[in-house]
TORKEMI-525436 format. One record per atom (N, C-alpha, C): residue number from 0; residue in one letter; chain; atom name; x, y, z. Coordinates in steps of 0.001 Angstrom, whole numbers, padded with zeros to 6 digits, m for minus. Each point is the difference from the previous one (the first is absolute). Example, Ala and Ser with C-alpha at 12.3 -4.5 7.8 and 13.67 -1.06 7.14 Angstrom:
// TORKEMI-525436
<r><i>0</i><aa>A</aa><ch>A</ch><at>N</at><px>013190</px><py>m005690</py><pz>007800</pz></r>
<r><i>0</i><aa>A</aa><ch>A</ch><at>CA</at><px>m000890</px><py>001190</py><pz>000000</pz></r>
<r><i>0</i><aa>A</aa><ch>A</ch><at>C</at><px>000900</px><py>001200</py><pz>000000</pz></r>
<r><i>1</i><aa>S</aa><ch>A</ch><at>N</at><px>m000350</px><py>001050</py><pz>m000720</pz></r>
<r><i>1</i><aa>S</aa><ch>A</ch><at>CA</at><px>000820</px><py>001190</py><pz>000060</pz></r>
<r><i>1</i><aa>S</aa><ch>A</ch><at>C</at><px>m000770</px><py>001090</py><pz>000730</pz></r>
END
This chain:
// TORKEMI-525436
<r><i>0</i><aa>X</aa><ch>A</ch><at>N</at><px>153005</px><py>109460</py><pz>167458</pz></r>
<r><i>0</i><aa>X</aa><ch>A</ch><at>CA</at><px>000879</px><py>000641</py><pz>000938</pz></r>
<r><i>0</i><aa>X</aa><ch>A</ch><at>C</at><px>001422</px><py>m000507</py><pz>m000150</pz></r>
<r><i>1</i><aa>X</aa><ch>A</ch><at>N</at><px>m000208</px><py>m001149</py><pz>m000044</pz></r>
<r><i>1</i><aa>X</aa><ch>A</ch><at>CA</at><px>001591</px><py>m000369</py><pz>m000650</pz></r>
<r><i>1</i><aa>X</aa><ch>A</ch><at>C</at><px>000933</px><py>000203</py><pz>m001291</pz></r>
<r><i>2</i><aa>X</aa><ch>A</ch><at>N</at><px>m000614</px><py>000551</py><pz>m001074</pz></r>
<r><i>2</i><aa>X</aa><ch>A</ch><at>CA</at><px>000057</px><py>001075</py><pz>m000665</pz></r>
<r><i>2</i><aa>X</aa><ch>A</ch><at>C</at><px>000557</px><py>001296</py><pz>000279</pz></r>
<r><i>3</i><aa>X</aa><ch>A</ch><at>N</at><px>m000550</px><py>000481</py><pz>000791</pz></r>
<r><i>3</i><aa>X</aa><ch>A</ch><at>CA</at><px>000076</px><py>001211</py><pz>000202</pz></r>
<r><i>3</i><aa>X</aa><ch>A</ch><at>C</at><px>001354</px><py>m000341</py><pz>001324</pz></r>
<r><i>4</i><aa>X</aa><ch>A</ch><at>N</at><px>m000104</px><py>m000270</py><pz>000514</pz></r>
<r><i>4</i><aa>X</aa><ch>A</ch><at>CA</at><px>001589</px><py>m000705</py><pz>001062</pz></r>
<r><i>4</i><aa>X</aa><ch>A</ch><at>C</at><px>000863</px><py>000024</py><pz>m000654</pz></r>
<r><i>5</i><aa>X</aa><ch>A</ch><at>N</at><px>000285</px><py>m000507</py><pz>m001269</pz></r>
<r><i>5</i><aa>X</aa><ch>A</ch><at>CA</at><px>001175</px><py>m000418</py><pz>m000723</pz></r>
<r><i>5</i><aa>X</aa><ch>A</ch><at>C</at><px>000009</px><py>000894</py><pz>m000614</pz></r>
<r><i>6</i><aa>X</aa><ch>A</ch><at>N</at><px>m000692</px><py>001121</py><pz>m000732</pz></r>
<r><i>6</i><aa>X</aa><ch>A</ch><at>CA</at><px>000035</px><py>000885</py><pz>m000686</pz></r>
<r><i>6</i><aa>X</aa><ch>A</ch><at>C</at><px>000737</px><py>001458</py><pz>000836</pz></r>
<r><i>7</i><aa>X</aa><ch>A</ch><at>N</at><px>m000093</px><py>m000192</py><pz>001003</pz></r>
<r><i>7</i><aa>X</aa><ch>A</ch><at>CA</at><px>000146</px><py>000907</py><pz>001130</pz></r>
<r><i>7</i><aa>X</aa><ch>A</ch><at>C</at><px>001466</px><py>m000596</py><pz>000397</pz></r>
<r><i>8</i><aa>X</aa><ch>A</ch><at>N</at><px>000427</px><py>m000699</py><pz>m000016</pz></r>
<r><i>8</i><aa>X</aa><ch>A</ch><at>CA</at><px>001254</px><py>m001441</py><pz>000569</pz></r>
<r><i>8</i><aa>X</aa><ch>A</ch><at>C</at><px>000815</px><py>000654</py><pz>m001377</pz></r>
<r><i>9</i><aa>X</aa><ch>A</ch><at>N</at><px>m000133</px><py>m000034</py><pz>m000878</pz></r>
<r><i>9</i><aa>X</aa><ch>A</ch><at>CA</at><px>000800</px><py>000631</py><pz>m001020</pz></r>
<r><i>9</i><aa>X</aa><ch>A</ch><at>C</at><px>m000061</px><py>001803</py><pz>m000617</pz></r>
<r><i>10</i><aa>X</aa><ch>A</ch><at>N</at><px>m000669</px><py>m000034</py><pz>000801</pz></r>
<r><i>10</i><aa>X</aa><ch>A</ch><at>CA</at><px>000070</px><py>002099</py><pz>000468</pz></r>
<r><i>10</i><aa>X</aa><ch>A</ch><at>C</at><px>m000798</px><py>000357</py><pz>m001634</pz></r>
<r><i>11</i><aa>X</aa><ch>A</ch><at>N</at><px>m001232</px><py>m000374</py><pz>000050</pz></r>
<r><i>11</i><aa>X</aa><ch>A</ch><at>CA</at><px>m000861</px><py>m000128</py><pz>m001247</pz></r>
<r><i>11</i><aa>X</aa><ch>A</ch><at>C</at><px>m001373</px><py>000900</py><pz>001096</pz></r>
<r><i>12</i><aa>X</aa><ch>A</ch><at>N</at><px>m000068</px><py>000903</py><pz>000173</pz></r>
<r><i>12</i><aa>X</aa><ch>A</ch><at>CA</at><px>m001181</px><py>000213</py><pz>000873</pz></r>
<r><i>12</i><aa>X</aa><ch>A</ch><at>C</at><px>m001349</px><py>m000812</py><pz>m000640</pz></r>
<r><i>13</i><aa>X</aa><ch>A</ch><at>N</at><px>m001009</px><py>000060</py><pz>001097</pz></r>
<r><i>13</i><aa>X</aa><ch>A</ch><at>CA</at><px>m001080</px><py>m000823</py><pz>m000349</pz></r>
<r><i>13</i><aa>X</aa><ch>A</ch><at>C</at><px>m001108</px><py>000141</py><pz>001088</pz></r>
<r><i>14</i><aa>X</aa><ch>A</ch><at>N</at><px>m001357</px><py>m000459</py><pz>m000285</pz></r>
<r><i>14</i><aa>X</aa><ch>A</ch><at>CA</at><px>m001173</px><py>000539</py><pz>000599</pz></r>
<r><i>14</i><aa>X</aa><ch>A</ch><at>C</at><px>m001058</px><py>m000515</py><pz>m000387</pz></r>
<r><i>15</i><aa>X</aa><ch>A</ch><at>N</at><px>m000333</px><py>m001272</py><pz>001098</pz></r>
<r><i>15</i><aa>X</aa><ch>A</ch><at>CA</at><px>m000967</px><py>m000785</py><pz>000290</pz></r>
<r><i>15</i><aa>X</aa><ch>A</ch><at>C</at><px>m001349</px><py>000282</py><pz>000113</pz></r>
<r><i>16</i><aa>X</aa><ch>A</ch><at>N</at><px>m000673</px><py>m000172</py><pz>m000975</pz></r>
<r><i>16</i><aa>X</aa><ch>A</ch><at>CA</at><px>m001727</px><py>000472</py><pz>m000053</pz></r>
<r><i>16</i><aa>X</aa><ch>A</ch><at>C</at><px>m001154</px><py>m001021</py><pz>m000217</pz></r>
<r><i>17</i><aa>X</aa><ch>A</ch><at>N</at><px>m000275</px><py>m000042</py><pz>000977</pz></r>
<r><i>17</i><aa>X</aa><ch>A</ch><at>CA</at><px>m001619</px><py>m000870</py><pz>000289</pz></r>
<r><i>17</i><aa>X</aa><ch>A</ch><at>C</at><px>m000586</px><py>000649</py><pz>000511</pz></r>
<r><i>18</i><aa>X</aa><ch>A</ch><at>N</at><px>m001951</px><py>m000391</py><pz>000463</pz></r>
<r><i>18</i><aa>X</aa><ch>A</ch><at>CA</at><px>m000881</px><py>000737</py><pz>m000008</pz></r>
<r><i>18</i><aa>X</aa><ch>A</ch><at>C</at><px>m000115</px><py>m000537</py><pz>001657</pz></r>
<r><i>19</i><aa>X</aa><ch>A</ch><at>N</at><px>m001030</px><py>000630</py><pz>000522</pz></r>
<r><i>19</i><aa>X</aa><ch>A</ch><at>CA</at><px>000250</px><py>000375</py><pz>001614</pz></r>
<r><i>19</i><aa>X</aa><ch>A</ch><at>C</at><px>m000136</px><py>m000903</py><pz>000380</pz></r>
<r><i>20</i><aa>X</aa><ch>A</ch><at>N</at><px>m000583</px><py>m001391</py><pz>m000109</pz></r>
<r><i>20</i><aa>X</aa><ch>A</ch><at>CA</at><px>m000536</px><py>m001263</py><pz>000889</pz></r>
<r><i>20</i><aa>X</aa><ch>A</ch><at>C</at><px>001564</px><py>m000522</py><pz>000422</pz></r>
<r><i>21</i><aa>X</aa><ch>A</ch><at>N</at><px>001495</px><py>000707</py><pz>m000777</pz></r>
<r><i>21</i><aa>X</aa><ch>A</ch><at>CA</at><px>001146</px><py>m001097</py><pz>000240</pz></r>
<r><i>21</i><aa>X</aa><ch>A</ch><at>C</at><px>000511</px><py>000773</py><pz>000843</pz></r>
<r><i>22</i><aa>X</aa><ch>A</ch><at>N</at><px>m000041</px><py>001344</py><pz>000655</pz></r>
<r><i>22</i><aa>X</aa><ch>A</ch><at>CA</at><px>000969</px><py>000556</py><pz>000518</pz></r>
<r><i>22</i><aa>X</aa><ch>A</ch><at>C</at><px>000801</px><py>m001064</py><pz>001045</pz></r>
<r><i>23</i><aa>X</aa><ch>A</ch><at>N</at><px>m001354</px><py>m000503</py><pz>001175</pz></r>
<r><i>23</i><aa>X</aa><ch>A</ch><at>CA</at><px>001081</px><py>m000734</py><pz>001007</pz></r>
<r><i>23</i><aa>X</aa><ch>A</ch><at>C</at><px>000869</px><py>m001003</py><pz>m000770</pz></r>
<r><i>24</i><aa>X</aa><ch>A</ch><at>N</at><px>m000761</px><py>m001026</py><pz>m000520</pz></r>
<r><i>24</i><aa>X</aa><ch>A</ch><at>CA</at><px>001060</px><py>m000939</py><pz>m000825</pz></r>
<r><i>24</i><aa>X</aa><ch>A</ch><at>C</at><px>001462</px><py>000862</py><pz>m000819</pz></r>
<r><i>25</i><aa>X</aa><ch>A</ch><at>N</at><px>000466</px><py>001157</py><pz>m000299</pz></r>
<r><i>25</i><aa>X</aa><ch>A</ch><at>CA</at><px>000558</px><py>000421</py><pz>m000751</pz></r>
<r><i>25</i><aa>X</aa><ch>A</ch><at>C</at><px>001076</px><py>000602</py><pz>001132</pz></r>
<r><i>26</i><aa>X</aa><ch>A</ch><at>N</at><px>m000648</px><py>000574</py><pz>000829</pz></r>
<r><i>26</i><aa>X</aa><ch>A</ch><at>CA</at><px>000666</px><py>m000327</py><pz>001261</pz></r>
<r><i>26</i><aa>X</aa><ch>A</ch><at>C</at><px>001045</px><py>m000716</py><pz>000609</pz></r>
<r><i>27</i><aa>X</aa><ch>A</ch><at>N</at><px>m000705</px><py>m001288</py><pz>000327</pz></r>
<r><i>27</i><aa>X</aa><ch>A</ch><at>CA</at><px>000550</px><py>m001359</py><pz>000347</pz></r>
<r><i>27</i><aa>X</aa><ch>A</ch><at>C</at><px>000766</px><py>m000276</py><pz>m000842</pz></r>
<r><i>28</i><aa>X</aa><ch>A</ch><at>N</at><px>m000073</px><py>m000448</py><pz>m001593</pz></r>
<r><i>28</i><aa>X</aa><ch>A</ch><at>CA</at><px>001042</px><py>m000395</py><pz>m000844</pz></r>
<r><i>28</i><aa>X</aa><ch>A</ch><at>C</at><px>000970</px><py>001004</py><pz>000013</pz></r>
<r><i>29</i><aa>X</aa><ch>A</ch><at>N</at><px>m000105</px><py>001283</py><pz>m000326</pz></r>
<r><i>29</i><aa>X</aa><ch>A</ch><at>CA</at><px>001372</px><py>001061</py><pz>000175</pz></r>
<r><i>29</i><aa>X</aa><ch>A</ch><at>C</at><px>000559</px><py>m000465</py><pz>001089</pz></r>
<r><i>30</i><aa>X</aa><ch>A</ch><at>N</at><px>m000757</px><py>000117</py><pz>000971</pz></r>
<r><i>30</i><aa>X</aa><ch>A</ch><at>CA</at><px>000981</px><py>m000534</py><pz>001172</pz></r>
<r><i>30</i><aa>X</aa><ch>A</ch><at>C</at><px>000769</px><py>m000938</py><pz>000035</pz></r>
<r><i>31</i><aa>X</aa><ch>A</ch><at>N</at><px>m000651</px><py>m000855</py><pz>m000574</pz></r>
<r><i>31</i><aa>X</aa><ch>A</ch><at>CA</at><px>000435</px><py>m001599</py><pz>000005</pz></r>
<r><i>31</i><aa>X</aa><ch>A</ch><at>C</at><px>001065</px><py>m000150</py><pz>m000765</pz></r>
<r><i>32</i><aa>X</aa><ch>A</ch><at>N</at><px>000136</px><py>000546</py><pz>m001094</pz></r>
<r><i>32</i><aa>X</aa><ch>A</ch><at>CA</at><px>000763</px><py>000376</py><pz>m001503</pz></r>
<r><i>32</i><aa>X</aa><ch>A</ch><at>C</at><px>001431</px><py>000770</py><pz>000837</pz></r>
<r><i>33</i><aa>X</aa><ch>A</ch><at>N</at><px>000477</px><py>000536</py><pz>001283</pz></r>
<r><i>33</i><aa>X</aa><ch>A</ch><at>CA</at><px>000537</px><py>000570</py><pz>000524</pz></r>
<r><i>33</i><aa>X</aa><ch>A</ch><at>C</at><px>000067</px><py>001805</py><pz>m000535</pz></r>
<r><i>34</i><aa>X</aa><ch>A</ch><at>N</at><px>m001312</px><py>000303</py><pz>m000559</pz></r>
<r><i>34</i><aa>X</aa><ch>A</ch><at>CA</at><px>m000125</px><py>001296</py><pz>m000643</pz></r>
<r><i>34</i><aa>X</aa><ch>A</ch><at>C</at><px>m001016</px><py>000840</py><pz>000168</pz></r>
<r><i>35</i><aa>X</aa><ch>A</ch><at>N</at><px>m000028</px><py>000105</py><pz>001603</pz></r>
<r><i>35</i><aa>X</aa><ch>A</ch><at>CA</at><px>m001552</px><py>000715</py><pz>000377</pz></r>
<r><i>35</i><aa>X</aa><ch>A</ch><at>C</at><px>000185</px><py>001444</py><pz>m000728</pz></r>
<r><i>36</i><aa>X</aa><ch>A</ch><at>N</at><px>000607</px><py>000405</py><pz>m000477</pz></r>
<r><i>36</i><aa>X</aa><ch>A</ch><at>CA</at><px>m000286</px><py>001611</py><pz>m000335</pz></r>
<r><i>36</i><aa>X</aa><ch>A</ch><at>C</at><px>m000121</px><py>000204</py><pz>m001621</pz></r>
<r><i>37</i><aa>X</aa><ch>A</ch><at>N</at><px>m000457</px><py>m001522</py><pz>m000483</pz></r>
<r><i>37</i><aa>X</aa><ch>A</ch><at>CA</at><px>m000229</px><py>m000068</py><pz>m001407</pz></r>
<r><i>37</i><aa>X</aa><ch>A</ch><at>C</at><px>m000902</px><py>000708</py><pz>m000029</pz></r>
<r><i>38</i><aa>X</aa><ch>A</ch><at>N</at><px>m000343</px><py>001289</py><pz>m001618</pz></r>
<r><i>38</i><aa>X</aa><ch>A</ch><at>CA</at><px>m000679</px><py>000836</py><pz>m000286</pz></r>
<r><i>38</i><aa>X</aa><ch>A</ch><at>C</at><px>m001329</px><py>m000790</py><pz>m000198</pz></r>
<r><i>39</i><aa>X</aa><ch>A</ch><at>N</at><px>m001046</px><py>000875</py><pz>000343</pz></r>
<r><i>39</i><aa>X</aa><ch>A</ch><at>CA</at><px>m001070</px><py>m000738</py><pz>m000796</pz></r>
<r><i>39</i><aa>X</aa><ch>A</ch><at>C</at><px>m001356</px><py>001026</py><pz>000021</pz></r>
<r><i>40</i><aa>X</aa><ch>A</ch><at>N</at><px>m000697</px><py>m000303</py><pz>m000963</pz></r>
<r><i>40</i><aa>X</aa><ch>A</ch><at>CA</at><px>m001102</px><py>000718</py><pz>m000228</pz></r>
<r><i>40</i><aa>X</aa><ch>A</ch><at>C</at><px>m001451</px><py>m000903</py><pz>000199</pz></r>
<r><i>41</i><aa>X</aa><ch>A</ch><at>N</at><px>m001032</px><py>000425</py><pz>000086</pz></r>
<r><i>41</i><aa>X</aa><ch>A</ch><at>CA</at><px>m001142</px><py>m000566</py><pz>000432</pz></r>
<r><i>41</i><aa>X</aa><ch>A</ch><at>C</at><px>m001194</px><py>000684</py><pz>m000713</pz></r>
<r><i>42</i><aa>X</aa><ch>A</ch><at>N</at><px>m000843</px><py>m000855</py><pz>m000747</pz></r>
<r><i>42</i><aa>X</aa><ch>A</ch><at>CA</at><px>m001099</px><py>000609</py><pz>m000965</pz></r>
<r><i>42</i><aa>X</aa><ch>A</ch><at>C</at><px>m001371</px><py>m000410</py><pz>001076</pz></r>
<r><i>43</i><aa>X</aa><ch>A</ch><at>N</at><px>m001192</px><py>000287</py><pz>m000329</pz></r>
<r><i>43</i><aa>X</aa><ch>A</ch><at>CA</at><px>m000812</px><py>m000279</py><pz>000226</pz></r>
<r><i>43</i><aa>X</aa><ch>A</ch><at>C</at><px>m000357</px><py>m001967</py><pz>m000223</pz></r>
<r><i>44</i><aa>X</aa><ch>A</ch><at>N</at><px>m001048</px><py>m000522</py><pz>001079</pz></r>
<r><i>44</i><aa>X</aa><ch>A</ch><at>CA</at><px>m000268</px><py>m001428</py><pz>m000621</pz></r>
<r><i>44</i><aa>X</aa><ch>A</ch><at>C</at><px>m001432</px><py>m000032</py><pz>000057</pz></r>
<r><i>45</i><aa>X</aa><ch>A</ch><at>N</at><px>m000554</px><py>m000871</py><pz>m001120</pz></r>
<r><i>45</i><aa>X</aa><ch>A</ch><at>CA</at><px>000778</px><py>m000871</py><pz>m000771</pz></r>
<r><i>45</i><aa>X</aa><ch>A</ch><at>C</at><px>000517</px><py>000634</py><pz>m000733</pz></r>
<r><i>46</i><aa>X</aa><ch>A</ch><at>N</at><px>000923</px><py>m000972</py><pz>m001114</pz></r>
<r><i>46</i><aa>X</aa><ch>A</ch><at>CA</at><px>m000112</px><py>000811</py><pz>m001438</pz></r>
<r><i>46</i><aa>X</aa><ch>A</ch><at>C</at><px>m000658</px><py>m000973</py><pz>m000739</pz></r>
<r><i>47</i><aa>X</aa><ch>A</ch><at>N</at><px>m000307</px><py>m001354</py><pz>000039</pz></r>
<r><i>47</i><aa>X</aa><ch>A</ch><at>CA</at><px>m000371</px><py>m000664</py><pz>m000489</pz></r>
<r><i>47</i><aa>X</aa><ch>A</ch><at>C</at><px>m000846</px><py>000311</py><pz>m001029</pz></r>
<r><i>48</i><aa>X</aa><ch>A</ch><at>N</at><px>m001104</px><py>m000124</py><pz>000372</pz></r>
<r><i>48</i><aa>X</aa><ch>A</ch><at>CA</at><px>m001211</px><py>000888</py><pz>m000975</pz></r>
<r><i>48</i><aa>X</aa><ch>A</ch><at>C</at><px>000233</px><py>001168</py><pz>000077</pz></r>
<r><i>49</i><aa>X</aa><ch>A</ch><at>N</at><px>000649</px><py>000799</py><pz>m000367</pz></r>
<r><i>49</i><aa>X</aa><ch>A</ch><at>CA</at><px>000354</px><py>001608</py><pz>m000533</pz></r>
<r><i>49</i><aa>X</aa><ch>A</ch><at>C</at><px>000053</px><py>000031</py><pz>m001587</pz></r>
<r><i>50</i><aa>X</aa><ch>A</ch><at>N</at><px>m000730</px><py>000525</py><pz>m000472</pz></r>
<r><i>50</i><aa>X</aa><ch>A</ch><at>CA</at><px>m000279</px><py>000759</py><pz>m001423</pz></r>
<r><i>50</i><aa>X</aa><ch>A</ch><at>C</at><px>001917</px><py>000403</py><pz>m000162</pz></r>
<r><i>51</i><aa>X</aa><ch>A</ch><at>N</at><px>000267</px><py>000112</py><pz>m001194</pz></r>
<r><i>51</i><aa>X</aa><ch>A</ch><at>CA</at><px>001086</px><py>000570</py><pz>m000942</pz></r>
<r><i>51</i><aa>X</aa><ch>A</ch><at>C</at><px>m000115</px><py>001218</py><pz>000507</pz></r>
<r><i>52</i><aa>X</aa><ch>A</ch><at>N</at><px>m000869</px><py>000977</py><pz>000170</pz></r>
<r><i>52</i><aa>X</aa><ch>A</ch><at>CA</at><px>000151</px><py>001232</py><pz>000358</pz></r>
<r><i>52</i><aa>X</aa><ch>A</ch><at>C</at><px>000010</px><py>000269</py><pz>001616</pz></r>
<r><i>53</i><aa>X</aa><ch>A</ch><at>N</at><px>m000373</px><py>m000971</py><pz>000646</pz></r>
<r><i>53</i><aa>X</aa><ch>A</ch><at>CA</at><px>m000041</px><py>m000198</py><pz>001363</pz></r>
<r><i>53</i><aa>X</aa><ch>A</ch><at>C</at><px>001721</px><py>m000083</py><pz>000444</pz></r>
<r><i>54</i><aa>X</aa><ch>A</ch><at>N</at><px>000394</px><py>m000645</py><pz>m000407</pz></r>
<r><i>54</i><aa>X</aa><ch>A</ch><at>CA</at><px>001597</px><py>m000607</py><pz>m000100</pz></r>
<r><i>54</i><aa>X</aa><ch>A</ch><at>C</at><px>000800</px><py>001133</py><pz>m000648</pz></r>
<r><i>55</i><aa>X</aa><ch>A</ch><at>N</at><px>000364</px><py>000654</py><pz>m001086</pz></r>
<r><i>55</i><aa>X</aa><ch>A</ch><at>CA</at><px>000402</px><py>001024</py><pz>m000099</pz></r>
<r><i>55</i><aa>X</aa><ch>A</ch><at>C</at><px>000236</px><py>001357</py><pz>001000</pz></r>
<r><i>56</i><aa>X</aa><ch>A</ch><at>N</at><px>m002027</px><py>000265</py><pz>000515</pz></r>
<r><i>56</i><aa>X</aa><ch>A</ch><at>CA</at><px>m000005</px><py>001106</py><pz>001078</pz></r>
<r><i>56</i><aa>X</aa><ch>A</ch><at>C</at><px>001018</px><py>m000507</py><pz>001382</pz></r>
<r><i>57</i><aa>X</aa><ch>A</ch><at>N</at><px>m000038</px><py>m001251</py><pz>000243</pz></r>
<r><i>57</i><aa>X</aa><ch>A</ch><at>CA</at><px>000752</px><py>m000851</py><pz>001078</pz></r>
<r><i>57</i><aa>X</aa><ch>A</ch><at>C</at><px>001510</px><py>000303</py><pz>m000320</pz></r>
<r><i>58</i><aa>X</aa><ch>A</ch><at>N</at><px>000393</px><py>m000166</py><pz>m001383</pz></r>
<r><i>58</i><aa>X</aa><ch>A</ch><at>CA</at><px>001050</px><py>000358</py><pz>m000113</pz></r>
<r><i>58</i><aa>X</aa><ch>A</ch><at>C</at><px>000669</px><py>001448</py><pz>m000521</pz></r>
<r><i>59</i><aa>X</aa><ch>A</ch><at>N</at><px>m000759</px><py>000646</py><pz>m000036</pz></r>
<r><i>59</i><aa>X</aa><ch>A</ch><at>CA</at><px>000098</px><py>001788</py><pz>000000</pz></r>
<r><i>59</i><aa>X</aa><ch>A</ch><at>C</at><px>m000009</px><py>000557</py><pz>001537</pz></r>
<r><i>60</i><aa>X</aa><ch>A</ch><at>N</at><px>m001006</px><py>m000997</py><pz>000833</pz></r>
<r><i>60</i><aa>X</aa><ch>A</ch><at>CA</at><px>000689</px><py>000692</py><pz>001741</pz></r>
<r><i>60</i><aa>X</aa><ch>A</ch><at>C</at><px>000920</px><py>m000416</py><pz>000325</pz></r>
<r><i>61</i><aa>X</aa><ch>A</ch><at>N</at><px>000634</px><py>m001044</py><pz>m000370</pz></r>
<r><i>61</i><aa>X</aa><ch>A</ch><at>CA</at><px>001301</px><py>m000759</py><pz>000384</pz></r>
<r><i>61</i><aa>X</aa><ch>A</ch><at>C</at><px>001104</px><py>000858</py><pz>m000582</pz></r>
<r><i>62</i><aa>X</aa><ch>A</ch><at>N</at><px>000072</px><py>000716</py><pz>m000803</pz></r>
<r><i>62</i><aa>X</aa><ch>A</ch><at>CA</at><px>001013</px><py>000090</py><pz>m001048</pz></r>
<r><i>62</i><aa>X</aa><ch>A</ch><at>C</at><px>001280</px><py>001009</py><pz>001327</pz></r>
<r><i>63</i><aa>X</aa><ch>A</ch><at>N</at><px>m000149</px><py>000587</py><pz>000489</pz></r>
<r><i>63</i><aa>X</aa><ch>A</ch><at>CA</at><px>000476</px><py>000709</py><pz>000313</pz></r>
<r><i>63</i><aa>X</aa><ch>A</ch><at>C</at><px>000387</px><py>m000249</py><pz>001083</pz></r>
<r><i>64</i><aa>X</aa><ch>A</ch><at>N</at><px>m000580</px><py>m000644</py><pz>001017</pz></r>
<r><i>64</i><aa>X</aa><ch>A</ch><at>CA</at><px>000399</px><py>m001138</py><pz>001104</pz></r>
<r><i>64</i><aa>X</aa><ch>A</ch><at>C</at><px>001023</px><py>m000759</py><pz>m000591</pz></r>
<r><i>65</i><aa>X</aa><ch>A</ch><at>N</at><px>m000211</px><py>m000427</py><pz>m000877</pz></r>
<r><i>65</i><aa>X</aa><ch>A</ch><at>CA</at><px>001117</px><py>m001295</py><pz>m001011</pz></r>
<r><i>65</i><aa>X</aa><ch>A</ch><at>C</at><px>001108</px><py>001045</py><pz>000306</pz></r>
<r><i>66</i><aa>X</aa><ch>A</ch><at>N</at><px>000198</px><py>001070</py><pz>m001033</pz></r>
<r><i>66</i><aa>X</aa><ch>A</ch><at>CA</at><px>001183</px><py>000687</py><pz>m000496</pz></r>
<r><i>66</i><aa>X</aa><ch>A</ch><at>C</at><px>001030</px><py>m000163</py><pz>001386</pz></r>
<r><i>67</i><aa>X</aa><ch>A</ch><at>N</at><px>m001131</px><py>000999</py><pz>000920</pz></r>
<r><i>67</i><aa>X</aa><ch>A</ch><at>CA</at><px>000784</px><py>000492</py><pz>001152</pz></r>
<r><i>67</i><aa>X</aa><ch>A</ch><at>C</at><px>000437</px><py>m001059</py><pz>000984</pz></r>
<r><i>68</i><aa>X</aa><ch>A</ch><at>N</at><px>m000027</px><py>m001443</py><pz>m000108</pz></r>
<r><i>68</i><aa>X</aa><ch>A</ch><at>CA</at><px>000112</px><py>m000734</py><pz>000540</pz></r>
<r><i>68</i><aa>X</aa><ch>A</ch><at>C</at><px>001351</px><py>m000500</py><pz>m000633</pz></r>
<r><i>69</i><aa>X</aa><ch>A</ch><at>N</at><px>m000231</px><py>000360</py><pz>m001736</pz></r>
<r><i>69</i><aa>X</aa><ch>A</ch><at>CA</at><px>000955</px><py>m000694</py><pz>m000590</pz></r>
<r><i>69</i><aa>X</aa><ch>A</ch><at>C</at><px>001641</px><py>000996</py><pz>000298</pz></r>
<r><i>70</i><aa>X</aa><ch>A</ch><at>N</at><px>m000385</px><py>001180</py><pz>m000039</pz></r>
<r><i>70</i><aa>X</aa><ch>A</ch><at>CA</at><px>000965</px><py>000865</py><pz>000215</pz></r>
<r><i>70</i><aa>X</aa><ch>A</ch><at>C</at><px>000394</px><py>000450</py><pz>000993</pz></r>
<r><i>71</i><aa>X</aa><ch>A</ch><at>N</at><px>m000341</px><py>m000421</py><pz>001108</pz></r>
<r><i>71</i><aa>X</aa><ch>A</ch><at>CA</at><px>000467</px><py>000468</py><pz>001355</pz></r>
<r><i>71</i><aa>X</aa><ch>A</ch><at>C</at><px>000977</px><py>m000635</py><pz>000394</pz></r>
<r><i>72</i><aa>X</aa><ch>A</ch><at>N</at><px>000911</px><py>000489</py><pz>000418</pz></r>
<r><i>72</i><aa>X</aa><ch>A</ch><at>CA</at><px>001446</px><py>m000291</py><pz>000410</pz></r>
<r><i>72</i><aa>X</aa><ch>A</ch><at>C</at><px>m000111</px><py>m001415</py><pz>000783</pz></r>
END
């Protein structure tokens, strides 16, 4: 997330993606980070044990959430 703060801090858009167990924590740190309206996307959890093709399909529903997150004003 702090990544994505500074990337955003230098007008670089950007878009925070972890899988659902972090939402509140992701939350709290944006907040904390003074950047509650940091973009972010949310996959299914775990991913841990997810197959190569498991992770791909994860990232083929994301894809478009990403974009529009990345491109929205």
């Amino acid at each position: 997330m702090h990544d994505i703060s500074d990337l955003e801090l230098r007008g670089v858009p950007g878009v925070f993606v972890a899988s659902s167990e972090f939402v509140t924590a992701a939350e709290a740190q944006s907040k904390s980070l003074g950047y509650s309206a940091m973009a972010r996307v949310f996959t299914p959890h775990p991913i841990q044990d997810r197959t190569d093709d498991e992770m791909r399909n994860y990232a083929d529903a994301a894809f478009e959430q990403i974009v529009a997150q990345i491109t929205a004003g």
